[in-house]
C-alpha positions in Angstrom: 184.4 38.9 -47.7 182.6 41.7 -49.9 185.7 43.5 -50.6 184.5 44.2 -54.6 183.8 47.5 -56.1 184.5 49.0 -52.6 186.6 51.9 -52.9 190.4 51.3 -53.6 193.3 53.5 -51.6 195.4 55.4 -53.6 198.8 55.3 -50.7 199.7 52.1 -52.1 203.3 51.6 -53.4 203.9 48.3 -55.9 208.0 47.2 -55.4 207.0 44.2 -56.7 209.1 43.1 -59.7 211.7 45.1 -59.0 215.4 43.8 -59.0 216.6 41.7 -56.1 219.7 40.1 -57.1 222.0 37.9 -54.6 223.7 34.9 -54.3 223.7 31.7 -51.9 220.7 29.4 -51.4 217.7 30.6 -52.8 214.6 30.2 -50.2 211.2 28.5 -51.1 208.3 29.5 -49.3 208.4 26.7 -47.2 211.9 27.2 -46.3 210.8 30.6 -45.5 208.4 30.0 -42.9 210.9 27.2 -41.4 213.1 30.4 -40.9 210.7 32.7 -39.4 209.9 29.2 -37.0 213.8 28.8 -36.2 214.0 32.5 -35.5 211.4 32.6 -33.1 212.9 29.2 -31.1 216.3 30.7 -30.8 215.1 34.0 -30.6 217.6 35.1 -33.7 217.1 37.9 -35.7 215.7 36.6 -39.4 217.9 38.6 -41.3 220.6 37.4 -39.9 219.7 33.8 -40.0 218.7 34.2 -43.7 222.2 36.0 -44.5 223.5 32.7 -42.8 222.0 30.3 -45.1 221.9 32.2 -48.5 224.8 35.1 -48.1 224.7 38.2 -47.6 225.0 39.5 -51.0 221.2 39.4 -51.0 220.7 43.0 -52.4 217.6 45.7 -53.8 219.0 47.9 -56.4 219.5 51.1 -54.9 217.2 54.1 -55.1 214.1 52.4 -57.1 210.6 53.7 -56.0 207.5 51.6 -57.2 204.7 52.5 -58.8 202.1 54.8 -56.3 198.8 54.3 -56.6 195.5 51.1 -56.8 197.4 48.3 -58.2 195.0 46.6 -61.3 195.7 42.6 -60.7 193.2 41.4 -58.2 195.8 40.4 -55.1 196.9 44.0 -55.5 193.5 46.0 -55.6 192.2 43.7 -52.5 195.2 45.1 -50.9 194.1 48.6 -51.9 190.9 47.9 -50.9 191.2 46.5 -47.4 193.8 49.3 -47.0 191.3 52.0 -47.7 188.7 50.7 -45.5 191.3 50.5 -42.6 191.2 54.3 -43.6 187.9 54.9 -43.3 187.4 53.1 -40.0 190.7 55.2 -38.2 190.0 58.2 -40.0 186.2 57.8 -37.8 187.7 56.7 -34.8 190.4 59.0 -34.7 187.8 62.2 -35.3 185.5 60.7 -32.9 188.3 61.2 -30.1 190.0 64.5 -31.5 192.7 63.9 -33.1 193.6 63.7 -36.8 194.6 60.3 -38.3 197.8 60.7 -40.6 197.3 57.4 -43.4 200.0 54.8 -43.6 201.6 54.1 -47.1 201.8 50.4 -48.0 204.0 49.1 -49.8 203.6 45.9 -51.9 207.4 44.2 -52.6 208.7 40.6 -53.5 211.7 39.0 -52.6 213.4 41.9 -50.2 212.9 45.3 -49.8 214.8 48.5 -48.6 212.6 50.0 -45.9 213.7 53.6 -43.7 214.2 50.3 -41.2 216.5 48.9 -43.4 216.9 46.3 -45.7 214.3 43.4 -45.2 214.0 39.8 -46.6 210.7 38.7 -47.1 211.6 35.9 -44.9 210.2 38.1 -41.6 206.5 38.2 -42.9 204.7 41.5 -43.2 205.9 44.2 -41.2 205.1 48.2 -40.1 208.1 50.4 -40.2 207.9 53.2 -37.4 210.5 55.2 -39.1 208.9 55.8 -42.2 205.7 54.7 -41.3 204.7 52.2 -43.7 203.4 48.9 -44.0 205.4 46.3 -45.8 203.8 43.0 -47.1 205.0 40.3 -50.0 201.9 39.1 -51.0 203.2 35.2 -51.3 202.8 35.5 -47.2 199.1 34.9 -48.1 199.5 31.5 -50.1 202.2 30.0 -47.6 199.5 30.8 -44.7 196.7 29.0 -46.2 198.9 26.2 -48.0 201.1 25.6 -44.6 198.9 26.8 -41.8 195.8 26.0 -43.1 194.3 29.6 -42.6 193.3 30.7 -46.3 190.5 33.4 -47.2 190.2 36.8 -47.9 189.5 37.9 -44.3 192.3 35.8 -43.0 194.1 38.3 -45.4 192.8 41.5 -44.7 193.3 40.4 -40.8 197.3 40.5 -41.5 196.8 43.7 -42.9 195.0 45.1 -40.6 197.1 44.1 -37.8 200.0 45.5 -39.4 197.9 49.3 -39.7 197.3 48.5 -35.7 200.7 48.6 -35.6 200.9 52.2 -37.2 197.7 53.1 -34.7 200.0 52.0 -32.0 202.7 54.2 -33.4 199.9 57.2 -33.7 199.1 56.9 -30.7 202.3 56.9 -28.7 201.9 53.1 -27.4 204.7 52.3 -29.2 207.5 55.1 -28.4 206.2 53.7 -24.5 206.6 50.2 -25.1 210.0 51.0 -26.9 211.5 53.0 -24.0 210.5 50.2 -21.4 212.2 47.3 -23.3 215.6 49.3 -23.5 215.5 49.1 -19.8 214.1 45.4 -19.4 215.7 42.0 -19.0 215.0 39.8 -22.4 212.3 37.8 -21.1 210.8 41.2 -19.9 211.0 42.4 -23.4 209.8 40.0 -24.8 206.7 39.8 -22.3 206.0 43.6 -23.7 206.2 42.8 -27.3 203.1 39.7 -26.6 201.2 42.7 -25.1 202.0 45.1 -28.1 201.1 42.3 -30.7 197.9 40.8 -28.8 196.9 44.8 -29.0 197.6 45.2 -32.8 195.3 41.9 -33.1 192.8 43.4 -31.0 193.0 46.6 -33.2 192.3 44.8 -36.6 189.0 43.6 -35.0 188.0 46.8 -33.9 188.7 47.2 -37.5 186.9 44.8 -38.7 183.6 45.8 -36.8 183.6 48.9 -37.6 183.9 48.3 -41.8 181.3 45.3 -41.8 179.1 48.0 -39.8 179.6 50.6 -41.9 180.1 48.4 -45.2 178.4 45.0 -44.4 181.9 43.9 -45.3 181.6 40.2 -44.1 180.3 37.0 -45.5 179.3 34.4 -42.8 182.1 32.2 -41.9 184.8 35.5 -42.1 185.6 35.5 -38.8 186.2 31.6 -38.9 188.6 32.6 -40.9 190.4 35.2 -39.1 190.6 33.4 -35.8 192.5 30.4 -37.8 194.5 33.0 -39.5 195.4 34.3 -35.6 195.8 31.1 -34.5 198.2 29.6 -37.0 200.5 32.3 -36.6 200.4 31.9 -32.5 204.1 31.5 -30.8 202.6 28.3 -29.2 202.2 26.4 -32.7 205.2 28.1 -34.3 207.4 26.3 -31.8 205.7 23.5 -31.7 206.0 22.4 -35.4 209.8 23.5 -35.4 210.7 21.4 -32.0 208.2 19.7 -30.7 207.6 21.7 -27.4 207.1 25.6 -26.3 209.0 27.7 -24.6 206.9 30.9 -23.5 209.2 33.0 -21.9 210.8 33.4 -25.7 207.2 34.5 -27.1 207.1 37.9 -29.2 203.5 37.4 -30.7 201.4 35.3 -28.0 199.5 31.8 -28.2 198.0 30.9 -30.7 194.7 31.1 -28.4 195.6 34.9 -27.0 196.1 36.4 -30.4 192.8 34.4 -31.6 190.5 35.6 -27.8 192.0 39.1 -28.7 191.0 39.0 -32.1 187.8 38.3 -31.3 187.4 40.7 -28.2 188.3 43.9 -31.2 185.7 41.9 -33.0 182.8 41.7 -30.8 183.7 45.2 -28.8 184.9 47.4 -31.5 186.2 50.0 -29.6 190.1 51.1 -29.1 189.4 51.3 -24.9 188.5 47.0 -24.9 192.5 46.7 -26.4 194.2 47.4 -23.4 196.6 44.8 -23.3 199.4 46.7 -21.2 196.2 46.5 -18.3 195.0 42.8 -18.8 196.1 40.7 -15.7 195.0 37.5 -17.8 196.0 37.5 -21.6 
């Protein structure tokens, strides 16, 4: 991926180093993914299954801000940079169809992080807060995805990144305030069922991405998208379960397959348009 002396974003916000104090078991990256696996079997909430094994007394000093602006160690400006071409591309796309696109603020934490969603161990992965609309990502994701899941590479990065600023699209857009309102009124299954749909559309979104920069940019180096659809793959329901119990169950899926997230991946991709995203209209996933 050509992300080098391509312009760097300046709403980035660097938590990292902080203090996080707590007590309890502390959790390696391995043992962190294990949760995120056990959550997704049993359907727990993370934080709650990460309180259980290492205490609650997990903590953020109160009322520290990080450091605003390009980070200068390389994991931190590749963050800035993939973040500023996401605003480039929704900046286009949004014009194109009228309306104005407002730029999320990522913030770069380690550890745990105090979020207008509330506090957040870095147990639950990378994740877009609705309320205060901002991306959240602990950079160690990226090394426990290539070491664990076999998905390494700067795309496979940026593609976790970008699915998260789908997420604030989504939010833009209104998808999310819908899909929101229909889960309060939906069995759990049913819920759940709407969340794959929301997810496989975030991937979908962070292909559109995707060929939209390399168009404008010639962002991508052959064997890129290789690396994206293993990235989308690893991180499918299907192998999560499967490496935690042995079997799947798919009415408990939140994120999809491993092969829906990686066909709608690739559909953003190859179509690069917002309209070929429709998840909520698929009849075949």
């Amino acid at each position: 991926m050509r992300w080098r002396g391509q312009r760097e974003s300046d709403n980035v916000e660097d938590r990292r180093g902080l203090s996080v104090s707590g007590r309890g078991i502390a959790l390696s990256g391995t043992g962190i993914v294990l949760l995120l696996a056990l959550a997704l079997v049993t359907g727990q909430d993370p934080i709650a299954l990460l309180e259980t094994v290492s205490g609650p007394a997990v903590s953020v000093e109160p009322g520290q801000g990080g450091r605003v602006g390009a980070p200068t160690d390389e994991s931190g400006q590749f963050t800035s940079v993939v973040l500023a071409s996401t605003e480039d591309v929704w900046g286009r796309q949004f014009d194109a169809s009228g309306r104005r696109y407002e730029e999320p603020t990522l913030v770069l934490f380690s550890e745990a992080v105090d979020s207008a969603c509330g506090f957040t161990s870095a147990a639950v992965g990378p994740f877009y807060c609705p309320v205060d609309r901002k991306v959240y990502l602990d950079v160690a994701f990226f090394d426990e995805l290539g070491r664990r899941f076999g998905a390494p590479g700067d795309f496979a990065h940026a593609y976790v990144i970008a699915h998260e600023v789908g997420h604030h699209v989504q939010n833009l857009l209104g998808v999310a305030d819908r899909v929101r309102g229909l889960q309060q009124r939906a069995s759990r299954e049913d819920a759940n069922a709407l969340s794959v749909r929301m997810e496989l559309q975030a991937d979908c979104l962070a292909g559109v991405w995707a060929h939209d920069a390399n168009r404008q940019a010639d962002l991508l180096d052959p064997g890129d998208v290789e690396e994206g659809l293993r990235a989308a793959a690893a991180i499918g329901d299907d192998h999560l379960q499967k490496q935690a119990q042995g079997y799947t169950v798919p009415e408990s899926w939140t994120h999809g397959s491993s092969a829906m997230r990686a066909k709608w991946l690739r559909r953003g991709l190859e179509r690069g348009s917002v309209d070929a995203c429709d998840t909520f209209a698929a009849r075949d996933l």
